[in-house]
C-alpha positions, 0 to 999 in steps of 0.5 A: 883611657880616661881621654877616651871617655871624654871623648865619647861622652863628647860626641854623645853630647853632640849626637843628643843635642843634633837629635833634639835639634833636628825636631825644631822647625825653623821658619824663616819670614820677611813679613810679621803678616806672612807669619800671621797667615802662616800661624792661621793657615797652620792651626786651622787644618787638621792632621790627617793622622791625629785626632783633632790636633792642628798641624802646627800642634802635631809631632806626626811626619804628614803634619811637618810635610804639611807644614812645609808645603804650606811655607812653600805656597805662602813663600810662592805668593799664593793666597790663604785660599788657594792654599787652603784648595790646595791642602783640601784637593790633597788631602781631603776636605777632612783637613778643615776643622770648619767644613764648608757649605757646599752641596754636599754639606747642607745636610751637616749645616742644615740638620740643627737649623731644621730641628730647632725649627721643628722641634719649635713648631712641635712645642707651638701646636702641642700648647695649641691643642692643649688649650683647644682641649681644655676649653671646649664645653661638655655637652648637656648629657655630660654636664648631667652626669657630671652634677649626678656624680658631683651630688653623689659624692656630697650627700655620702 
């Protein structure tokens, strides 16, 4: 009786740490840069499932098959761009934490340029104006009724 408990403690042990371990990725490279651009490749794309977590952060399926194919293209001699155009053609250009410029993004780069530009210009003519206002002369008639109010208001 007691055999049997040691035994299926035993084989628990081994089925939790089977478990754990299978969470664990190993990534085998020959090369300390291919590792480097692997790490760089990995933290620069986001998970399609997440919000805003790198897949190299991320515990989601998509984020480990990600990471796998990117170790495959790296391990096929491709470059850190290719890669990149092969992700992005696969699963979107919302997989890029930096969005490129392209036609359809100069809208998303060109927004703040043009209104801090616009909003510098708005501050440039609103101080124009103020000083055109405040120095223009009152006319005769004004200047008259001013000196009437002004010598009104002394002699009470």
């Amino acid at each position: 009786m007691a055999i049997t408990k040691w035994i299926t403690a035993l084989v628990g042990l081994m089925l939790s740490v089977s478990v754990l371990a299978a969470g664990i990725e190993l990534r085998e490279f020959d090369d300390p840069v291919m590792e480097e651009r692997y790490k760089d490749l990995t933290a620069s794309m986001r998970c399609p499932l997440c919000e805003n977590q790198a897949i190299d952060d991320s515990d989601a399926p998509i984020s480990a098959d990600m990471r796998e194919r990117v170790y495959r293209l790296l391990q096929d001699g491709q470059s850190d761009i290719e890669i990149t155009n092969h992700m992005v053609a696969r699963f979107g250009d919302y997989i890029l934490y930096n969005p490129r410029l392209e036609n359809r993004t100069y809208l998303l780069w060109g927004i703040p340029i043009a209104l801090v530009v616009g909003g510098g210009l708005l501050v440039i003519l609103i101080v124009r104006a103020r000083r055109n206002a405040s120095a223009t002369s009152l006319s005769a008639e004004e200047q008259a009724r001013l000196n009437e109010l002004i010598n009104r208001e002394k002699s009470s």
